[in-house]
C-alpha positions in Angstrom: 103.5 -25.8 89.2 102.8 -25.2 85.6 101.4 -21.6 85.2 100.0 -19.9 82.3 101.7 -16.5 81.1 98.9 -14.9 82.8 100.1 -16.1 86.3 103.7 -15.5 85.3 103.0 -11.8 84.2 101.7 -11.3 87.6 104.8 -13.0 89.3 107.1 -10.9 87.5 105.0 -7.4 88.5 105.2 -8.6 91.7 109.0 -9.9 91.3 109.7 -5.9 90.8 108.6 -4.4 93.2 110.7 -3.1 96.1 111.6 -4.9 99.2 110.0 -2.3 101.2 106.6 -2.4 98.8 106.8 -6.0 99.0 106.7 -6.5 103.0 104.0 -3.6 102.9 101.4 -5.5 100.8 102.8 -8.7 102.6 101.4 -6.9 105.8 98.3 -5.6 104.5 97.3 -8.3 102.7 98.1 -10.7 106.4 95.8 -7.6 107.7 92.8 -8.1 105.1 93.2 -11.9 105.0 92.6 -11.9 109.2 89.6 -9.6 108.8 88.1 -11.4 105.7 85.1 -13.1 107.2 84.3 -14.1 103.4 86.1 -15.4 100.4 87.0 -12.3 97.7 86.9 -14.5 94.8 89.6 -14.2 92.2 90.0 -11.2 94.5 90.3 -8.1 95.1 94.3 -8.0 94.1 94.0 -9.7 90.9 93.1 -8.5 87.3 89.7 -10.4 87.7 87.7 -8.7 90.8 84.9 -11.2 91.5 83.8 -10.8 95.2 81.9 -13.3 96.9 81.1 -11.4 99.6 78.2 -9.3 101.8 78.4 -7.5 105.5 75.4 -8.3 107.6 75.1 -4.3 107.2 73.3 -1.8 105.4 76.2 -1.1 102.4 76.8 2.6 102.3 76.6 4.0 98.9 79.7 5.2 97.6 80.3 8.9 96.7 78.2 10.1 93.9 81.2 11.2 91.6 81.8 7.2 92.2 79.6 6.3 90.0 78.1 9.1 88.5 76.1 7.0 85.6 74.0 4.9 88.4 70.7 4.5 88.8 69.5 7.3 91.5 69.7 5.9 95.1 67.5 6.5 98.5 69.4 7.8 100.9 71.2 5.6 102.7 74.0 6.4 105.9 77.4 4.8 106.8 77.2 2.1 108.9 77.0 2.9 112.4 79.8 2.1 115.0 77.7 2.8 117.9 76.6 -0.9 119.9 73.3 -1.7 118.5 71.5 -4.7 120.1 70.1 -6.8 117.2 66.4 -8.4 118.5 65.2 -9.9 115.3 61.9 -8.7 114.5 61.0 -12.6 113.7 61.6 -13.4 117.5 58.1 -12.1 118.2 56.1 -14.7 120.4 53.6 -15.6 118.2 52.0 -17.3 121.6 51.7 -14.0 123.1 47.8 -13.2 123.1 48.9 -9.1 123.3 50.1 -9.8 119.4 47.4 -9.7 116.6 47.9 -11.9 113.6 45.0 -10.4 111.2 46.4 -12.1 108.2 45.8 -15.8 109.5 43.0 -17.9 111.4 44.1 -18.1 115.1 41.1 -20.6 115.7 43.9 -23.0 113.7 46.6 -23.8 115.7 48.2 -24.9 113.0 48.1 -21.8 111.0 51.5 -20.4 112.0 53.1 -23.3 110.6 52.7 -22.8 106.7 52.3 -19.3 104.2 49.4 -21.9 102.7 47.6 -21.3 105.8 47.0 -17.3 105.4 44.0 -15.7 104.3 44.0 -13.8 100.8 48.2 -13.9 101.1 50.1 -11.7 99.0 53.0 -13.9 97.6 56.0 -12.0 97.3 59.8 -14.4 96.4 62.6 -12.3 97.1 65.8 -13.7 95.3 69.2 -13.1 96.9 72.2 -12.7 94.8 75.9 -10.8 94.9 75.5 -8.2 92.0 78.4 -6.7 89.9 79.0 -3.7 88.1 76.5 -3.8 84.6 79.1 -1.5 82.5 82.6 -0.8 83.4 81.7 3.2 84.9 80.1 1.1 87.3 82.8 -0.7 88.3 84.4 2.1 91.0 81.4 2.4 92.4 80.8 -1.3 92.9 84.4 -2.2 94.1 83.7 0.9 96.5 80.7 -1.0 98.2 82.7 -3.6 98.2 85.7 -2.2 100.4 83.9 -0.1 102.6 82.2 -3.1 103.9 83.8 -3.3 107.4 83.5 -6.7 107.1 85.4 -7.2 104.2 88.2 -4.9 105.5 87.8 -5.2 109.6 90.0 -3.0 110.8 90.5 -2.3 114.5 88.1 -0.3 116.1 90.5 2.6 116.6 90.9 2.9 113.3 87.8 2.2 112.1 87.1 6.0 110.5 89.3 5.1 107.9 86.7 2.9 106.5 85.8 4.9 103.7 89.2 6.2 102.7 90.7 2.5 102.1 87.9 1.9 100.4 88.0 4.9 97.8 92.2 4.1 97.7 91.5 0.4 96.5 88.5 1.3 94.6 90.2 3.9 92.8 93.7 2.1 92.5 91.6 -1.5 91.0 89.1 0.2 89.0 91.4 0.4 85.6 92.2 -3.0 86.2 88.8 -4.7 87.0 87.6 -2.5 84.0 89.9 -4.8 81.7 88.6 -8.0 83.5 84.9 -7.2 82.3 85.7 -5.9 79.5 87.2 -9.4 78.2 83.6 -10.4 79.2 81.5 -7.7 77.2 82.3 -5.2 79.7 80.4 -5.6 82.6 78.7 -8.8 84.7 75.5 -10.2 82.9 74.3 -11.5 86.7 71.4 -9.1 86.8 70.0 -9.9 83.6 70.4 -13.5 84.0 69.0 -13.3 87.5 66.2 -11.1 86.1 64.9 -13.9 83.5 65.4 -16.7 86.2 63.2 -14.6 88.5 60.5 -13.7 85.1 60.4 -17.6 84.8 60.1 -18.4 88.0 57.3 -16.6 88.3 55.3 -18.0 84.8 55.9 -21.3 85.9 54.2 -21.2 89.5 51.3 -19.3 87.9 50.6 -21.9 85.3 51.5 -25.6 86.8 50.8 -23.9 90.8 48.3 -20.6 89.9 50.3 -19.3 92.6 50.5 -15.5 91.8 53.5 -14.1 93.1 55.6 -11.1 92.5 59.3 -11.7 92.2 61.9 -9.4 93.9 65.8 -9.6 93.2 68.2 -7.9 96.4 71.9 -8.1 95.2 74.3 -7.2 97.7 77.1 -5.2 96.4 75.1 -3.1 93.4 71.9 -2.4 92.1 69.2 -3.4 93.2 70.4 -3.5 96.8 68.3 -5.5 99.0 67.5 -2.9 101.2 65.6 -1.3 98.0 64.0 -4.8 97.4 62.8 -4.7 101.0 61.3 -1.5 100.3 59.3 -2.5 97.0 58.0 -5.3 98.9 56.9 -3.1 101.5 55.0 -1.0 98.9 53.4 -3.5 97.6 52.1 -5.2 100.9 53.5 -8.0 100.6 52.1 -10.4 103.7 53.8 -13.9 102.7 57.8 -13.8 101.7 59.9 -16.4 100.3 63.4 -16.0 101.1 65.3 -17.6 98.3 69.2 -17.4 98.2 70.5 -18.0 94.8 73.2 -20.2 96.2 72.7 -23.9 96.1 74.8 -24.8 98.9 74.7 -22.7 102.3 78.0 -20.7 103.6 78.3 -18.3 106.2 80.2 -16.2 102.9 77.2 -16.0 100.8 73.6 -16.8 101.7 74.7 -16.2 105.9 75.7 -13.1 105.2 72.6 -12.2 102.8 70.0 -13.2 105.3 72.0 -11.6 108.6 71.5 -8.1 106.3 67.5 -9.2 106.1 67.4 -9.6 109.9 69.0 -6.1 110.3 66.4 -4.7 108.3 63.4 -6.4 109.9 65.0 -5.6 113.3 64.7 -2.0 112.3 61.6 -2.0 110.6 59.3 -4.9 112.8 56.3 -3.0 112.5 56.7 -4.0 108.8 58.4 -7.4 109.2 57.2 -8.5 112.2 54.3 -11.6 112.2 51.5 -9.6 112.6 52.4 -8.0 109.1 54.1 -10.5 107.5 54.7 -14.5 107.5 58.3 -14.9 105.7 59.9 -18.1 105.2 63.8 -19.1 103.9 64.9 -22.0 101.9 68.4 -21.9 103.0 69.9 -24.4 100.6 68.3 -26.7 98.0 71.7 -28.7 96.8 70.4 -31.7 97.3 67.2 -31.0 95.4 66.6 -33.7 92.4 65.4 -31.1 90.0 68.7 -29.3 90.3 70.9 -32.0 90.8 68.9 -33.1 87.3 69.6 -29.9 85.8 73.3 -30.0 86.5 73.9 -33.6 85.2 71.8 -32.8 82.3 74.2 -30.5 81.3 77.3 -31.8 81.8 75.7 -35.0 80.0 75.5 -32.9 76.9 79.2 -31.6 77.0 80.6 -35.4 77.6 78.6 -36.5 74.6 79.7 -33.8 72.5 83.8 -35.3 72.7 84.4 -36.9 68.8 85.6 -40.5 68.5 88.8 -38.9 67.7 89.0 -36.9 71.0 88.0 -39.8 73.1 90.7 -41.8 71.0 92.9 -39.2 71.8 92.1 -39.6 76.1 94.2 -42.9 76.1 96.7 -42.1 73.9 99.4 -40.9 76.6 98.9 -43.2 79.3 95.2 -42.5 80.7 92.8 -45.1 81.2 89.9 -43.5 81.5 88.9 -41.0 78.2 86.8 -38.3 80.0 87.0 -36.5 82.9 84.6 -33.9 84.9 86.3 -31.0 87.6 83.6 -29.7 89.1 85.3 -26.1 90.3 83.9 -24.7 93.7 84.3 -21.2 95.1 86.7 -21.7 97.8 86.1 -20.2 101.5 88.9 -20.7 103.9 89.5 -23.3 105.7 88.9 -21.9 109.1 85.2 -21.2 108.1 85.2 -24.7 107.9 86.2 -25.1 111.3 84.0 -22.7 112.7 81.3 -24.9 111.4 80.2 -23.8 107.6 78.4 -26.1 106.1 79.7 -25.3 102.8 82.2 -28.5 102.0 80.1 -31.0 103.4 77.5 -29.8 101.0 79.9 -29.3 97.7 80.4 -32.7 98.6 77.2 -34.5 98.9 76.2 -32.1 96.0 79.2 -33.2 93.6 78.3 -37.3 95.0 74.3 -36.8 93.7 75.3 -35.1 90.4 77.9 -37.6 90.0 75.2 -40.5 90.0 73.6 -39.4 87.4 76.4 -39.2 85.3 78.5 -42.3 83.8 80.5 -44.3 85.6 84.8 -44.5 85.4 84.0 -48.2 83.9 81.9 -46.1 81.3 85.1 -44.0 80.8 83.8 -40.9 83.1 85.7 -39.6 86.1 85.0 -37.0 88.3 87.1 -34.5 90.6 86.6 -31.7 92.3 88.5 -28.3 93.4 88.3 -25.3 95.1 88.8 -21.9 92.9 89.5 -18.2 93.4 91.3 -18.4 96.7 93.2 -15.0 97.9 95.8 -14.2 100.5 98.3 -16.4 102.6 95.7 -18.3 104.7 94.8 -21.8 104.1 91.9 -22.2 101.5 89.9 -25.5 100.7 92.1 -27.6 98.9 92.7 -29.0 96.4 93.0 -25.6 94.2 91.3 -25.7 90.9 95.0 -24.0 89.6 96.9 -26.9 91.3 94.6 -29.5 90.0 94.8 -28.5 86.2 98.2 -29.2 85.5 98.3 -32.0 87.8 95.6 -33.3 85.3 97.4 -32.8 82.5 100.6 -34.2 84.0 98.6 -37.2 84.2 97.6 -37.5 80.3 94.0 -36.0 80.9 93.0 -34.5 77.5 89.3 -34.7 77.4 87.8 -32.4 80.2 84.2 -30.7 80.9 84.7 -27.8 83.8 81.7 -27.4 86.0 81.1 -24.2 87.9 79.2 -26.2 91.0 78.3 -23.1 93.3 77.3 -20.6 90.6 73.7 -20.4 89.4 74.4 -17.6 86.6 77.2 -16.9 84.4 79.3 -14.0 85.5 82.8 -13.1 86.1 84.1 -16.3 88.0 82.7 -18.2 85.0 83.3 -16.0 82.2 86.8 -14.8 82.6 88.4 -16.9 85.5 87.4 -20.4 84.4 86.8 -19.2 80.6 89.8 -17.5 80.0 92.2 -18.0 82.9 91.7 -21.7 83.8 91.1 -22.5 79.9 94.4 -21.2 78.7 96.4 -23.1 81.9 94.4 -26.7 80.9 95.5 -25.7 77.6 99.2 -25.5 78.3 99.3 -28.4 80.5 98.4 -30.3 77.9 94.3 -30.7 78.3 93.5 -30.6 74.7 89.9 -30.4 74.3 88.5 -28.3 76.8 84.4 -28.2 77.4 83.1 -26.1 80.0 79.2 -26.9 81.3 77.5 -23.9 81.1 76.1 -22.2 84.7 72.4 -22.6 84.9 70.9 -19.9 84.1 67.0 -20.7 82.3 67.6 -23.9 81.5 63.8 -25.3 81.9 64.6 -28.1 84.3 66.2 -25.8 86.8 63.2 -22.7 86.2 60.9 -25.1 87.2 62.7 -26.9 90.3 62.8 -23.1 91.6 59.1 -23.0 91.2 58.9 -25.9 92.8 60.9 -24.7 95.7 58.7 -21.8 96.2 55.8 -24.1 96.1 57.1 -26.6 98.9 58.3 -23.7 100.7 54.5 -21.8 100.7 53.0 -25.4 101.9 55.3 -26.5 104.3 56.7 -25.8 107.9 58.5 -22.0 107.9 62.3 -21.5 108.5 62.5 -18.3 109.4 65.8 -15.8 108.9 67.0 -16.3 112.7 66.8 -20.0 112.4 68.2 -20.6 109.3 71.3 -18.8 110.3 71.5 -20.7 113.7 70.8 -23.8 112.6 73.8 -23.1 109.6 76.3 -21.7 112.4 76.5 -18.4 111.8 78.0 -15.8 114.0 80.6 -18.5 114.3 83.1 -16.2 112.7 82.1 -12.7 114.1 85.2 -10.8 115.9 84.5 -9.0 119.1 83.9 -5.8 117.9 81.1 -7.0 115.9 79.6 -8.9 118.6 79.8 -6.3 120.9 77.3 -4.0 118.6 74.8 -6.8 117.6 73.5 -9.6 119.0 71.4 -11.8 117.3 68.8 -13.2 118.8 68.0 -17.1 117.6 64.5 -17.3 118.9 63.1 -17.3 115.6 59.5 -17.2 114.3 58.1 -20.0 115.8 60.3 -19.5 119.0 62.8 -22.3 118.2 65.8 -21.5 119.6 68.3 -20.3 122.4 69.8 -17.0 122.9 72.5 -18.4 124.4 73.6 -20.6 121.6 74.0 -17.8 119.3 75.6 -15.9 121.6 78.2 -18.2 122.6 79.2 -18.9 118.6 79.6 -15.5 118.4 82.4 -14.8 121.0 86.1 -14.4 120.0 88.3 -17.2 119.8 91.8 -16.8 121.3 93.5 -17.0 118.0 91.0 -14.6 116.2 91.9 -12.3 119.1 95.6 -12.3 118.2 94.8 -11.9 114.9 92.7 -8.9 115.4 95.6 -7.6 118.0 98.7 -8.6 115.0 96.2 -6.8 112.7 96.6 -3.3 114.2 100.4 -3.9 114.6 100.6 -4.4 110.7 97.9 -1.1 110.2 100.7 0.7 112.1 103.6 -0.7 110.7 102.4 0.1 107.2 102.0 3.8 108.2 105.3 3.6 109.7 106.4 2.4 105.9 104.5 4.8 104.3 106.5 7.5 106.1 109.7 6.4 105.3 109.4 5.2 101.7 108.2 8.8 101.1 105.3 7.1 99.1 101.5 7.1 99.8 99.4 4.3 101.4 97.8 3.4 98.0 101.5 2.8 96.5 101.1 -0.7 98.6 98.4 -1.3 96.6 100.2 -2.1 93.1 99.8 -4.8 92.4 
């Protein structure tokens, strides 16, 4: 494979370290890649830390001295290892004559069905989206959140108390490293901002073409503002109709699953806040397939295939290639055994990439498409084909007019700005792809500002979805190991009572080979102490890399 001198800097590091350093992170990394319920992005062990990740817990903050330049936090505990059952507070009967529902007209009995149907609502949208660190002091702290996520790192129970010191080792160990990935970028992850003026816009456009007047909320998962903060301001603000919106076109257990199963902790804890008889929520779990976005998408990469000179479409057939353009859309990757487990997430890339592709000109117009999978990590089988495998295969092929497309990302930020930008730019480059374009995310483009009105119109007026069923009817809790199972069950019943315990349930048990995971998981935690002791060198020496 044809690698940029990026990749073979990194090969070399690696190519020097010892043979008993080398079977260490080999073993840890075997150990992080079987407890990885969700992709880490360019990951956690390269220069470009761009997790794609969330824990359906509370995160713990790091340690103040972390992150000493944050925002000031509410208190907020470690997460728990005692069994907690899970009873969503949405699984309320709303049948059940013992339960008032002041908000709405019980003489309708179609007035559970819709936000529309509430008296005097107070419209709240809460926007879900990952977060990264806004300068590069933030970026311990962030990566710290990150890590001490048991569900990031899921290490064996015994050994679960060492939570927080892995994730203050890696934190502390990546930090100088991630600093120089967002600095290349401006130094630190315009997601907020972006997500901010999305949210502002949002909100403009359903007051003047809806006069819906609604209050916009933003819960990131891995820096501020947390969600659980979010949850709080709504809270304050009495907030008695919620739209749930996950800032992630297409649904995966990695992203949006794992946003909404931290919203049903919280309105598990809190029900006298969440429950029905205080507030109607609703959850649009994916809108891929909506025309307004699949519009805004095409309109953009419409713009970067016209922008191509005579000259460089000229140049597209000159080595061999019939056709003059061509259009990768770049996915985030998950690993294929999510896919297995039922994730939605490729048949939607799919179907996603086939309705933007429509709109888009045909190969007899000189326009093909492909698409990949990016920022894959660890030795596990990712979707394929890998947007590093694809370039140079590209280029091997005489491709020298390309536009990039970053399908699953709404908002520029790292996975755009440095990994495709920098990274993926300067392999096309040396493969021989000569005149590189790259569509720009979404961010306010006015087409896509006012589909996500739209979506929190339809959403207000139609049938509800709530938390629990969006994350049954998506499969999630496929992937949960045993010793998450065994200290929360979710309950699928739902808000309207659709549902079955027992699906859920039975999703979440532990397949066989998970099992020997988990079980060759603590053999590698205990081998690598074994290491440590007889290198002489400390745990977060396996971590150089």
């Amino acid at each position: 494979r044809h690698e940029s001198p990026r990749h073979i800097r990194r090969q070399q590091h690696l190519s020097n370290t010892s043979t008993m350093s080398s079977i260490a992170i080999i073993v840890l990394i075997s150990i992080l890649e079987t407890a990885l319920p969700f992709g880490l992005g360019v990951s956690a062990f390269s220069s470009s830390i761009s997790p794609r990740v969330a824990s359906p817990s509370s995160l713990s903050r790091p340690p103040q001295h972390v992150h000493a330049s944050a925002p000031p936090s509410s208190t907020s505990s470690y997460r728990s290892a005692t069994t907690t059952k899970l009873a969503a507070a949405t699984a309320l009967d709303l049948s059940d004559e013992s339960i008032t529902l002041p908000s709405w007209d019980k003489n309708d009995d179609t007035s559970t069905d819709t936000i529309a149907k509430l008296k005097d609502p107070k419209v709240g949208v809460l926007l879900l989206n990952l977060g990264g660190p806004e300068t590069g002091e933030d970026v311990e702290g962030f990566l710290y959140n990150l890590f001490a996520d048991p569900d990031i790192i899921r290490l064996p129970s015994i050994l679960s108390p060492l939570q927080s010191l892995v994730a203050l080792l890696i934190s502390k160990r990546r930090a100088p490293k991630s600093r120089e990935a967002y600095d290349s970028i401006g130094g630190g992850s315009p997601i907020l901002q972006y997500t901010r003026a999305q949210a502002d816009l949002m909100a403009e456009s359903l007051k003047s073409r809806y006069g819906i007047e609604a209050k916009t909320y933003i819960g990131m998962r891995y820096w501020y503002p947390f969600t659980e903060e979010a949850l709080a301001q709504i809270r304050e603000d009495g907030i008695n109709a919620l739209v749930i919106l996950p800032l992630y076109p297409q649904f995966s257990i990695s992203t949006s699953g794992s946003s909404l199963r931290v919203l049903q902790e919280e309105f598990a804890r809190n029900s006298d806040f969440y429950g029905p008889q205080r507030m109607f929520h609703t959850v649009v779990p994916s809108w891929y397939d909506r025309p307004g976005y699949v519009k805004s998408v095409a309109n953009l990469i419409n713009k970067e295939l016209e922008s191509f000179t005579p000259e460089e479409i000229a140049e597209g057939t000159s080595d061999g290639q019939p056709i003059p353009k061509h259009v990768l859309f770049s996915a985030h990757g998950v690993p294929a055994s999510y896919i297995e487990a039922g994730d939605p997430y490729k048949d939607q890339i799919i179907d996603c990439v086939d309705r933007i592709s429509a709109l888009l000109p045909s190969e007899e117009d000189g326009v093909k498409v492909h698409l990949s999978f990016q920022s894959r990590v660890g030795p596990v089988e990712w979707l394929r084909p890998y947007t590093d495998d694809v370039l140079p295969s590209l280029g091997e092929q005489g491709v020298k007019n390309l536009v990039v497309v970053p399908i699953s990302f709404v908002s520029e930020h790292i996975e755009t700005l440095e990994e495709i930008d920098i990274e993926y730019r300067e392999l096309a480059l040396e493969s021989g792809i000569t005149n590189w374009r790259r569509s720009p995310a979404l961010n306010t483009d006015a087409t896509f500002i006012e589909d996500m009105a739209d979506m929190v119109a339809d959403a207000l007026n139609e049938p509800s979805q709530s938390i629990t069923e969006a994350c049954v009817a998506n499969n999630v809790g496929n992937l949960e190991l045993e010793a998450v199972s065994n200290r929360m069950e979710i309950s699928s019943a739902g808000v309207l009572g659709v549902g079955n315990v027992d699906d859920l349930a039975g999703k979440a048990k532990l397949r066989k080979g998970e099992l020997i995971n988990g079980r060759l998981a603590m053999m590698g935690i205990f081998v690598t102490i074994l290491l440590e002791f007889a290198s002489g060198k400390p745990l977060i020496h396996f971590f150089s890399w």
